[in-house]
PyMOL Python script that loads the backbone (N, CA, C, O; Angstrom):
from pymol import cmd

cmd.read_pdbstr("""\
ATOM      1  N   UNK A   1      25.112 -22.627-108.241  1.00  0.00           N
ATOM      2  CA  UNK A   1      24.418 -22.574-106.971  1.00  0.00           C
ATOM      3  C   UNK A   1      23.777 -23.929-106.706  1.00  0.00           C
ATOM      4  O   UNK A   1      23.173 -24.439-107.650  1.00  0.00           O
ATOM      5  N   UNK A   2      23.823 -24.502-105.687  1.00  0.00           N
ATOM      6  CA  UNK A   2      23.382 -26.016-105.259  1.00  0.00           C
ATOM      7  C   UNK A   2      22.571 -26.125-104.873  1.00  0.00           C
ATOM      8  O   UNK A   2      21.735 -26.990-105.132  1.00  0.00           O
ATOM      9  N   UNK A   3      22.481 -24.725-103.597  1.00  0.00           N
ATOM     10  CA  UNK A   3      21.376 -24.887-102.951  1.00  0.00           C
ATOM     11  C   UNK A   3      19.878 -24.219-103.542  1.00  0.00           C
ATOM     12  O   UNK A   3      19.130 -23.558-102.822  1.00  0.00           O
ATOM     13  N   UNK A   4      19.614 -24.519-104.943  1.00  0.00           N
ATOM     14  CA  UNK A   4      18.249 -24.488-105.316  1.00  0.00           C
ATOM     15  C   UNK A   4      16.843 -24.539-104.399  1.00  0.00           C
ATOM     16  O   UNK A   4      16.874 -25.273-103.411  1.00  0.00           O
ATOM     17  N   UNK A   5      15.856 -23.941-104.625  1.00  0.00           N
ATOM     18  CA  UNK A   5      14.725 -23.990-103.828  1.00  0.00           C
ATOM     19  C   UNK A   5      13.591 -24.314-104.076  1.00  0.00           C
ATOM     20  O   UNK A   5      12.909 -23.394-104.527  1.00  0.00           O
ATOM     21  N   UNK A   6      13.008 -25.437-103.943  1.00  0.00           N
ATOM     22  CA  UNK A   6      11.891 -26.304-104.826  1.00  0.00           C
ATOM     23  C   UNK A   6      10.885 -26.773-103.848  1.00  0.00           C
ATOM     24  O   UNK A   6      11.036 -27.606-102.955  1.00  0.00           O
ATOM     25  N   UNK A   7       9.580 -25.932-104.248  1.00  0.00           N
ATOM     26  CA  UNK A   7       8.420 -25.973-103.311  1.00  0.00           C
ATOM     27  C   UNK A   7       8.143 -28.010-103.027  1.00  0.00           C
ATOM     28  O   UNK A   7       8.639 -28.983-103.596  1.00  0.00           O
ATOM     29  N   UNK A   8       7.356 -27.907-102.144  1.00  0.00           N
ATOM     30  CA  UNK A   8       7.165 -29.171-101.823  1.00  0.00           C
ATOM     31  C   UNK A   8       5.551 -29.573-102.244  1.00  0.00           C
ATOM     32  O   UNK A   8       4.739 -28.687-102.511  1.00  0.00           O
ATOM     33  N   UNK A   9       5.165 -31.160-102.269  1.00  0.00           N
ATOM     34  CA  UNK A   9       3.979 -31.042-103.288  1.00  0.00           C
ATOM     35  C   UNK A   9       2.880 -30.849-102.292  1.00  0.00           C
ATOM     36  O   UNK A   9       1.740 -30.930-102.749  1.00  0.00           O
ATOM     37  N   UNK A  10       3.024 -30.590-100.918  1.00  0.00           N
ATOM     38  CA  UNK A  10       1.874 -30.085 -99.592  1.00  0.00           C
ATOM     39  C   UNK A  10       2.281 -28.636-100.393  1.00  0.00           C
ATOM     40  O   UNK A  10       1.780 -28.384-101.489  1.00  0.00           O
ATOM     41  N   UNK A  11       2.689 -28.243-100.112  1.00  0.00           N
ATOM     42  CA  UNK A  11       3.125 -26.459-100.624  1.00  0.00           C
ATOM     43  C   UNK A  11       2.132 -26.073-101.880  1.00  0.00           C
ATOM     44  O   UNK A  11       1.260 -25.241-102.130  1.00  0.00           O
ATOM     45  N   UNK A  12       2.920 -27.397-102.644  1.00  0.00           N
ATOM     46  CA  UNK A  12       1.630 -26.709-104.205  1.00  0.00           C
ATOM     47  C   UNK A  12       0.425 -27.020-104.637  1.00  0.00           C
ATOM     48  O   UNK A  12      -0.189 -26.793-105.679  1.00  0.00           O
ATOM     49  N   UNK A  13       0.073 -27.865-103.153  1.00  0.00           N
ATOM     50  CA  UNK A  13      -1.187 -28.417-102.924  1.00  0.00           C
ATOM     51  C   UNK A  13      -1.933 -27.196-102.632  1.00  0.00           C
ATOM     52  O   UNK A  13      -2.911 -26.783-103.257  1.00  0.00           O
ATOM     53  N   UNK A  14      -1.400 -26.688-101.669  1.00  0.00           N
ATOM     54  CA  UNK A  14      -2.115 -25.138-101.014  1.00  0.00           C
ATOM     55  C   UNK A  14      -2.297 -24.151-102.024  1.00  0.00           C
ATOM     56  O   UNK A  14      -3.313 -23.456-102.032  1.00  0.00           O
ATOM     57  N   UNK A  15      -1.404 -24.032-102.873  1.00  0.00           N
ATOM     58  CA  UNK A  15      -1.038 -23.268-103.833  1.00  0.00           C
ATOM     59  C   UNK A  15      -2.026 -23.467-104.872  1.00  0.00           C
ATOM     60  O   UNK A  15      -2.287 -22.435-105.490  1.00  0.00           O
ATOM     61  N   UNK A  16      -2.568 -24.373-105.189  1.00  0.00           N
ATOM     62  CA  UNK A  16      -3.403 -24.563-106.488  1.00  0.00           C
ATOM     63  C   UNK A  16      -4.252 -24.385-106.714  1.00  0.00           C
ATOM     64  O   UNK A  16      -4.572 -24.690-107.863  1.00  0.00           O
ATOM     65  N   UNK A  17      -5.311 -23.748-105.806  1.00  0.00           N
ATOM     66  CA  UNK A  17      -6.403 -23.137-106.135  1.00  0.00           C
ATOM     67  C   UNK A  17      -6.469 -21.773-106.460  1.00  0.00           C
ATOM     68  O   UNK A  17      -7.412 -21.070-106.821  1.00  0.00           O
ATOM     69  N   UNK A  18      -4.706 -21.424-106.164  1.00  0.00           N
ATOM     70  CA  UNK A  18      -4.789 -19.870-106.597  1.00  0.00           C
ATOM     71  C   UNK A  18      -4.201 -19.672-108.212  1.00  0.00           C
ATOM     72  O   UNK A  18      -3.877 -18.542-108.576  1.00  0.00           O
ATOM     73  N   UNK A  19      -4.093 -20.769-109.093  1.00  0.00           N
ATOM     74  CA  UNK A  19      -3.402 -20.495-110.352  1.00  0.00           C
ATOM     75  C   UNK A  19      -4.742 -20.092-111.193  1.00  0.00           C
ATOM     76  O   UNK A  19      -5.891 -20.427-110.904  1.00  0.00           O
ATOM     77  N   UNK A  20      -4.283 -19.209-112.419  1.00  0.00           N
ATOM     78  CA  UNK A  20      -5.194 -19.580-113.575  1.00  0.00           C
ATOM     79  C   UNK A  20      -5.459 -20.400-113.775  1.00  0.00           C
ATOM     80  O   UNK A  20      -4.875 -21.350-113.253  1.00  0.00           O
ATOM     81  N   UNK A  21      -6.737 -20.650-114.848  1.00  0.00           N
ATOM     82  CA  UNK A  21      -7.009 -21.791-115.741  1.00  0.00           C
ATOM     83  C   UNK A  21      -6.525 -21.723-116.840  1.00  0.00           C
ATOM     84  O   UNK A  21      -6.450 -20.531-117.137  1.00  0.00           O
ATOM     85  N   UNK A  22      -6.070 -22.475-117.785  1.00  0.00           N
ATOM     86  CA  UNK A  22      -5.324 -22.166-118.555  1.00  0.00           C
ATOM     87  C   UNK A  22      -6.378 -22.220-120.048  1.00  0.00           C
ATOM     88  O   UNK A  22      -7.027 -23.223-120.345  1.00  0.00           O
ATOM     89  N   UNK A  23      -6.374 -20.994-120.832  1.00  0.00           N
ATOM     90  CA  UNK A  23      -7.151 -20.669-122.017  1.00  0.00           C
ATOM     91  C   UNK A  23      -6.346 -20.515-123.461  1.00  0.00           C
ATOM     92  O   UNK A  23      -6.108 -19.589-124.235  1.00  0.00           O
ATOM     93  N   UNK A  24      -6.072 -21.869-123.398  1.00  0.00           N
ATOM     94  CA  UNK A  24      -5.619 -22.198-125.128  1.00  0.00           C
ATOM     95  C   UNK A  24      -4.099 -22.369-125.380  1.00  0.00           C
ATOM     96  O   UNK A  24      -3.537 -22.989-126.283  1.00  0.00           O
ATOM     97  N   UNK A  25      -3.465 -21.503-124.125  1.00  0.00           N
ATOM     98  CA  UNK A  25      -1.821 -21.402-124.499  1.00  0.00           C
ATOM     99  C   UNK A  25      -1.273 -22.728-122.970  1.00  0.00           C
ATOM    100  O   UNK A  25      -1.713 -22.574-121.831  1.00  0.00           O
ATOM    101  N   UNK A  26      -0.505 -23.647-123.266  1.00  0.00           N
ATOM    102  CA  UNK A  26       0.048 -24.427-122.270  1.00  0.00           C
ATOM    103  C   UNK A  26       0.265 -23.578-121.633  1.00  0.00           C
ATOM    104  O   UNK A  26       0.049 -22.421-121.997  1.00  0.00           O
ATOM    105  N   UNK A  27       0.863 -23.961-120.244  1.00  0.00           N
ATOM    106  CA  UNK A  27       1.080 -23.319-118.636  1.00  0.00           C
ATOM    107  C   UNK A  27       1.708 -24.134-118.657  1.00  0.00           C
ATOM    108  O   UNK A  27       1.567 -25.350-118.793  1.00  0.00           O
ATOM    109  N   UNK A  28       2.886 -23.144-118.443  1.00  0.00           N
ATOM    110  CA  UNK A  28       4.569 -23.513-118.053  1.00  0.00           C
ATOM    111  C   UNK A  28       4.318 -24.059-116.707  1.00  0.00           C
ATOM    112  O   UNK A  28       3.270 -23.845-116.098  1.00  0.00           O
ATOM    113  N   UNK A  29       5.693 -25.057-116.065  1.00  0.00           N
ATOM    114  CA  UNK A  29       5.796 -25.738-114.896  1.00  0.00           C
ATOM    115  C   UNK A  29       5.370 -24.384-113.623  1.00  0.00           C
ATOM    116  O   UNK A  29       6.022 -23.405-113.259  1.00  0.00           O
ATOM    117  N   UNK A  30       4.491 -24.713-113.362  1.00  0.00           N
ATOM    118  CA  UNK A  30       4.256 -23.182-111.997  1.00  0.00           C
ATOM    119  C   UNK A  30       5.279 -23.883-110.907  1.00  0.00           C
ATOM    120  O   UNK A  30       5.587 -23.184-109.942  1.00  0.00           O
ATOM    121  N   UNK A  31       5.667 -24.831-110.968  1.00  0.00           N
ATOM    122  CA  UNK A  31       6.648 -25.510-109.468  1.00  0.00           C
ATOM    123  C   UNK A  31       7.730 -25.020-109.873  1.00  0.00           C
ATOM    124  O   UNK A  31       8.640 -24.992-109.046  1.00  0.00           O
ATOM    125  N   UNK A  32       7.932 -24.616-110.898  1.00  0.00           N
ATOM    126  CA  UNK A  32       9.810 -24.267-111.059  1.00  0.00           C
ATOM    127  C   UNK A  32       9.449 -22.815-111.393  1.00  0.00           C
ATOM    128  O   UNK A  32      10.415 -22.053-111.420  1.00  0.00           O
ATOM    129  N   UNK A  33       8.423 -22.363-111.615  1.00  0.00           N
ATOM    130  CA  UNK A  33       8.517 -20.750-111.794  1.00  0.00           C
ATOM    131  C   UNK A  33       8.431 -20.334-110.539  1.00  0.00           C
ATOM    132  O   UNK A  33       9.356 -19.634-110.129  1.00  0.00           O
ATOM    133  N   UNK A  34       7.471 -20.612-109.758  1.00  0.00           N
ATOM    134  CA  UNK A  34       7.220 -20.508-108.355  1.00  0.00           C
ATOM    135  C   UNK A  34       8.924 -20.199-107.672  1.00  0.00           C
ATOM    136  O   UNK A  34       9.538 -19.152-107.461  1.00  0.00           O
ATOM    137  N   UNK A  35       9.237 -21.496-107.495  1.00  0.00           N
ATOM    138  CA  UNK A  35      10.298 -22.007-106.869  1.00  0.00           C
ATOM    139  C   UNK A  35      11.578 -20.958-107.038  1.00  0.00           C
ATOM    140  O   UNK A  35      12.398 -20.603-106.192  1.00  0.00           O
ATOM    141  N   UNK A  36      11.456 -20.609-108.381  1.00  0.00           N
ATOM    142  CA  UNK A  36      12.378 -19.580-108.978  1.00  0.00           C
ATOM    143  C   UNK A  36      12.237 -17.985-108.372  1.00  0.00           C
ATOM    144  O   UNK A  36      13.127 -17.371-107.783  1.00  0.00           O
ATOM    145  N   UNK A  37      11.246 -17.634-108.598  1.00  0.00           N
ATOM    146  CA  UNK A  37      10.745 -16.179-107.451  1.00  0.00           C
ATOM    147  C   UNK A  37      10.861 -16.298-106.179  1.00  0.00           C
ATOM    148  O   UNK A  37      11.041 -15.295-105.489  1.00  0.00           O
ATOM    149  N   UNK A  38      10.789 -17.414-105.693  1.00  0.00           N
ATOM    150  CA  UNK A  38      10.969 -17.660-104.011  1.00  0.00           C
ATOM    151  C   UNK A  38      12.431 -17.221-104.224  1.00  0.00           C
ATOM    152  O   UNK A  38      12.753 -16.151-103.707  1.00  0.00           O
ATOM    153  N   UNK A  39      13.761 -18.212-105.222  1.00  0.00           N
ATOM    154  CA  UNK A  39      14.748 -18.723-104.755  1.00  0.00           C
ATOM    155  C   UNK A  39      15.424 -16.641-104.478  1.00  0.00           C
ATOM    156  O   UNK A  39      15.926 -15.982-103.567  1.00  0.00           O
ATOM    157  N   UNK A  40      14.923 -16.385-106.114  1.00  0.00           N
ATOM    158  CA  UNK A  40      15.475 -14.931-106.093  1.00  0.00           C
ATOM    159  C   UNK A  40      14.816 -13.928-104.925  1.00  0.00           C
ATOM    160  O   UNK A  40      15.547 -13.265-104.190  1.00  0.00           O
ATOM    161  N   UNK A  41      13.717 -13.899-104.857  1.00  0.00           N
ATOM    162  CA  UNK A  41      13.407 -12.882-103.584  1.00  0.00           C
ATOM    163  C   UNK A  41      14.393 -13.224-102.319  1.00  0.00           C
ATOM    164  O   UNK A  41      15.008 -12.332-101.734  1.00  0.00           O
ATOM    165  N   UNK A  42      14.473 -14.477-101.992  1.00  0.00           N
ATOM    166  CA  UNK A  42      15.376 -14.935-100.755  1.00  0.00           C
ATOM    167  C   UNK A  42      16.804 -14.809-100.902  1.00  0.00           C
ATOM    168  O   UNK A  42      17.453 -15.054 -99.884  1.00  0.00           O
ATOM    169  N   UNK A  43      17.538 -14.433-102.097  1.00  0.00           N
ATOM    170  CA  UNK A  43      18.569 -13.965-102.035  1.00  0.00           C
ATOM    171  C   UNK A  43      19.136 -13.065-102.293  1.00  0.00           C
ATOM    172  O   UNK A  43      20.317 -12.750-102.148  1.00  0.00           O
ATOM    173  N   UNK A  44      17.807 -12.313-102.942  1.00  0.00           N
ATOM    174  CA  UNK A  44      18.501 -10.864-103.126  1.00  0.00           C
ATOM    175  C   UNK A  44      18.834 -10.964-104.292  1.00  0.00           C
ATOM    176  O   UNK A  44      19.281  -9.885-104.683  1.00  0.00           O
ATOM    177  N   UNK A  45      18.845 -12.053-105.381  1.00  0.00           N
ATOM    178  CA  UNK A  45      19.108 -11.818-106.574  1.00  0.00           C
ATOM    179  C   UNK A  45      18.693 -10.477-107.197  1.00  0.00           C
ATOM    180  O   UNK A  45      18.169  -9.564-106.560  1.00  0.00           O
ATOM    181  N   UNK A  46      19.028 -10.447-108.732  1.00  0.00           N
ATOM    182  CA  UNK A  46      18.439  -9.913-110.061  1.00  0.00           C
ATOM    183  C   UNK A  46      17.671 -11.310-110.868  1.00  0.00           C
ATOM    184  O   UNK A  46      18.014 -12.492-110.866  1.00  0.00           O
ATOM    185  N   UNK A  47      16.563 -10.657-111.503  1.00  0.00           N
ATOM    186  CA  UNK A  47      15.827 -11.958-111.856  1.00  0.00           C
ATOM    187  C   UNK A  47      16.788 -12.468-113.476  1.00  0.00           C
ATOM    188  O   UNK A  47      16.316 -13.349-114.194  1.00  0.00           O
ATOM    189  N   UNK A  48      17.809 -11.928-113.752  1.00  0.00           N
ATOM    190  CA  UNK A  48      18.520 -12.004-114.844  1.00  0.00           C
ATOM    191  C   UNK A  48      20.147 -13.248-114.393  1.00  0.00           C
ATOM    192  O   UNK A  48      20.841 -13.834-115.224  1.00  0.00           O
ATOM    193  N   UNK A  49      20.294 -13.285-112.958  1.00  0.00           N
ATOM    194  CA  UNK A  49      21.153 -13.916-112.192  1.00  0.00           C
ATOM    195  C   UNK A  49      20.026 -15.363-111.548  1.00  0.00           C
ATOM    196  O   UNK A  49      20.531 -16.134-110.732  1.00  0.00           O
ATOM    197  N   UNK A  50      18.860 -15.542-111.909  1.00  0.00           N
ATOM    198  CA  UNK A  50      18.324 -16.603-111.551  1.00  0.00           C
ATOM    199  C   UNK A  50      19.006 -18.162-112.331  1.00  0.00           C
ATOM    200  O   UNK A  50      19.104 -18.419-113.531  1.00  0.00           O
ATOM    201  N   UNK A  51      19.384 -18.976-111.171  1.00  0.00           N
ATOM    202  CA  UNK A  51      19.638 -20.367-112.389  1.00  0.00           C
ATOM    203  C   UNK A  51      19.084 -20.827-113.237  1.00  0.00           C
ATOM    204  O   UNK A  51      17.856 -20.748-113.215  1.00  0.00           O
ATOM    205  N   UNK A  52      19.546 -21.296-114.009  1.00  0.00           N
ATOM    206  CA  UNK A  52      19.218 -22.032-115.305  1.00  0.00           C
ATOM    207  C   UNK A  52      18.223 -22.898-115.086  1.00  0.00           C
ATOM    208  O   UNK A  52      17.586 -23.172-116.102  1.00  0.00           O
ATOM    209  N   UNK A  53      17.695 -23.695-113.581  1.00  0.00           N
ATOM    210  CA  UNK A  53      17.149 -24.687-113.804  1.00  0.00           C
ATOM    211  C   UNK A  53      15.978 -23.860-113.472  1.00  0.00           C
ATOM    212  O   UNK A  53      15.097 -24.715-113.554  1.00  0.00           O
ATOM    213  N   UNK A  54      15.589 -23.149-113.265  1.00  0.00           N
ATOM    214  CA  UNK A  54      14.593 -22.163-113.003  1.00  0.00           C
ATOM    215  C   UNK A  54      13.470 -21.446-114.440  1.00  0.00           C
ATOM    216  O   UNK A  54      12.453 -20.754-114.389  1.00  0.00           O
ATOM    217  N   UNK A  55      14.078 -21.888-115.346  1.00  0.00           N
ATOM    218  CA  UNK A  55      14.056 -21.754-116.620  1.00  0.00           C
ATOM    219  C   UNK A  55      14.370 -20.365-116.931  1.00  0.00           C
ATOM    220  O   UNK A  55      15.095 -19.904-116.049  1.00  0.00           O
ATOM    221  N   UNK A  56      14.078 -19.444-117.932  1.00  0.00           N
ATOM    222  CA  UNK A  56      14.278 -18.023-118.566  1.00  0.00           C
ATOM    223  C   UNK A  56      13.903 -17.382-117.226  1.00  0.00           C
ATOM    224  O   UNK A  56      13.199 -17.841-116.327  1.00  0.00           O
ATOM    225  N   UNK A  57      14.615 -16.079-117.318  1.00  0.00           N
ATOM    226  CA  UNK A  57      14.325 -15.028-116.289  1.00  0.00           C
ATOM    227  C   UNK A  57      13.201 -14.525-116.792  1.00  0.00           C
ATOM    228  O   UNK A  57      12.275 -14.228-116.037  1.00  0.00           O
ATOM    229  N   UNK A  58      13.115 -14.351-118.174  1.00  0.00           N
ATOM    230  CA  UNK A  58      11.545 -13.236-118.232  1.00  0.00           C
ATOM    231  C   UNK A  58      10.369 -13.889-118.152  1.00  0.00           C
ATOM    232  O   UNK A  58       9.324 -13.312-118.450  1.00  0.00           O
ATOM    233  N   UNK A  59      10.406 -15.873-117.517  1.00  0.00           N
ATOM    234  CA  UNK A  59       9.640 -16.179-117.521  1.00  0.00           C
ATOM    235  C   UNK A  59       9.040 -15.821-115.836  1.00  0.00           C
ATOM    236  O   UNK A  59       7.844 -15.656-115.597  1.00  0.00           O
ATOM    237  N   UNK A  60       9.925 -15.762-114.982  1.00  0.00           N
ATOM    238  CA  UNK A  60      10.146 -15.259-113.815  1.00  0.00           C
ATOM    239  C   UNK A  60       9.359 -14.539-113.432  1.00  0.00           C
ATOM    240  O   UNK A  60       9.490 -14.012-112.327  1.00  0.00           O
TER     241      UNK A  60
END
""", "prot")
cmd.dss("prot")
cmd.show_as("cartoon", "prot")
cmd.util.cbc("prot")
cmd.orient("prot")
């Protein structure tokens, strides 16, 4: 799939006051997890059919 869907950094500007803080364990990329739930809600995927660059589905 090519046409991937990758928030923009006004987008995750808005977006960033709504994340956790993060308590002891790293916090995965939220721009590619994000990006990844957008791409699948908008197509109707299964979160198991999400691309690879999206990272793991069960991170999804």
């Amino acid at each position: 799939m090519s046409d991937l869907f990758w928030l923009s950094d006004a987008q995750m500007a808005r977006l960033e006051p709504y994340f956790p803080k993060s308590h002891g364990k790293p916090r995965v990329d939220d721009r590619r997890v994000l990006s990844g739930i957008i791409f699948i809600n908008r197509n109707g995927l299964r979160w198991r059919d999400a691309p690879k660059e999206y990272g793991p589905h069960k991170t999804l």
